[in-house]
C-alpha positions in Angstrom: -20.1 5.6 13.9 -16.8 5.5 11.9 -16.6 3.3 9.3 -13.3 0.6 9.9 -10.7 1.6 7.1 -9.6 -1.1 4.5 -6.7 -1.9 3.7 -4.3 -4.0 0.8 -1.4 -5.1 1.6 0.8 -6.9 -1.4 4.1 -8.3 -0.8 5.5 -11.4 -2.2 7.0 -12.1 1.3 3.9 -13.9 3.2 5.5 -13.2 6.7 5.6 -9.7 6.0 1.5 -9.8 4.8 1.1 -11.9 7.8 3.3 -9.0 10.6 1.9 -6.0 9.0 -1.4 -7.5 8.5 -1.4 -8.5 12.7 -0.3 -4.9 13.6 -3.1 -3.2 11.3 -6.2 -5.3 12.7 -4.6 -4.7 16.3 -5.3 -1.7 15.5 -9.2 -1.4 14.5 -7.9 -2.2 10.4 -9.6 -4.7 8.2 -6.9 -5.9 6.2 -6.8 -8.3 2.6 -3.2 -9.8 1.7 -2.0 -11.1 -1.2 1.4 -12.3 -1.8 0.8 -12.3 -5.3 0.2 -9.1 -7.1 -1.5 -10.6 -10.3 -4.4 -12.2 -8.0 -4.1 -9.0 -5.5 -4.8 -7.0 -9.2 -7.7 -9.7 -10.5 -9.4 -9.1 -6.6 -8.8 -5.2 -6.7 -12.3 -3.1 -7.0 -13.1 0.2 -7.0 -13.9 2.1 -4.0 -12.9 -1.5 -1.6 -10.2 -0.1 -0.1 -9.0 3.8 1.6 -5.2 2.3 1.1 -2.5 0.3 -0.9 0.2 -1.0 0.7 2.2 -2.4 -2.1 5.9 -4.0 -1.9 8.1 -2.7 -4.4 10.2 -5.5 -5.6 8.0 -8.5 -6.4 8.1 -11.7 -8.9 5.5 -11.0 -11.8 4.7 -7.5 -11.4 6.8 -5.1 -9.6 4.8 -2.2 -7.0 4.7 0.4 -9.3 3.5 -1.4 -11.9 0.2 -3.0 -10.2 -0.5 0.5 -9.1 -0.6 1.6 -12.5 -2.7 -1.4 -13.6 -4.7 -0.3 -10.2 -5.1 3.2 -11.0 -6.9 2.5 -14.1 -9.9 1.0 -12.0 -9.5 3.4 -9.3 -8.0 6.5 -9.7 -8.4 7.6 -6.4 -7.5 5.0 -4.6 -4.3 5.8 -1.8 -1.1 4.1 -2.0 1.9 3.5 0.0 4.9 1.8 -1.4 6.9 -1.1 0.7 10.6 -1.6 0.2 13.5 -2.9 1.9 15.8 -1.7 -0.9 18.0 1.2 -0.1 16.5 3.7 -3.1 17.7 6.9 -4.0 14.9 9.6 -4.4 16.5 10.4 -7.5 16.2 7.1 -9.0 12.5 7.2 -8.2 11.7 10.7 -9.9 9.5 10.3 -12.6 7.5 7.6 -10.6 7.4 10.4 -7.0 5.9 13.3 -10.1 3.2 10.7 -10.9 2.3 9.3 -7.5 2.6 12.4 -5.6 0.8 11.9 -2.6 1.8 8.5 -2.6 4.1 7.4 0.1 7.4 5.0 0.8 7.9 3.3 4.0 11.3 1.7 4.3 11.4 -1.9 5.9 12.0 -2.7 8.5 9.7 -0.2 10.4 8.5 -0.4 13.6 4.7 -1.0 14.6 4.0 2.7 15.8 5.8 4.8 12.9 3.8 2.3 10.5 0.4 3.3 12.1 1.7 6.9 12.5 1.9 7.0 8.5 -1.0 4.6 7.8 -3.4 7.0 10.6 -2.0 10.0 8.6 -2.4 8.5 5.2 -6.3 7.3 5.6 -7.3 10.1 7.8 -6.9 12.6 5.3 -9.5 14.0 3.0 -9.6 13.2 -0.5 -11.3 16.5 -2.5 -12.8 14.2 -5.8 
């Protein structure tokens, strides 16, 4: 039997926790949200989750820096950044060397190219 995949979504937009959220459990997910990335960061533990889903361009703590703070209690964890900002790769380069395997998905997306990347993203095998 096939354990459910877990998943974290953090965006300081609650309707977009709450839509994306909808969509994953739909679709066998069990999903925690947080539209607060400090309390998302004080709930994170190791090994809780196979994926990150973390908004870009929040109050308090932007994306990239809770996965940093993240990544020191679970370097393995997956991650997938959220952003309805136009970005330029180029902008981006010295965070895409770090997070390589990491993704971006640009908002708005619809439901079935968000599962497409979320199946892809926690259906692939870690080697630790």
């Amino acid at each position: 039997m096939n354990k459910m995949k877990k998943i974290m979504i953090v965006d300081d937009e609650p309707d977009i926790c709450l839509t994306l959220a909808s969509v994953l459990e739909d679709n066998e997910f069990v999903v925690d949200t947080f539209d607060d990335p400090l309390l998302a960061l004080e709930n994170f533990r190791k090994d809780s989750y196979d994926l990150l889903i973390l908004d870009i361009i929040m109050k308090k703590m932007n994306g990239f820096e809770l996965y940093r703070e993240i990544n020191k209690i679970d370097n393995k964890v997956k991650v997938c950044f959220l952003t309805a900002t136009k970005f330029n790769r180029g902008e981006f380069m010295n965070v895409l060397r770090e997070l390589k395997e990491n993704q971006f998905i640009q908002k708005p997306i619809l439901n079935q190219e968000l599962l497409k990347i979320i199946y892809e993203i926690t259906s692939s095998v870690v080697l630790k």
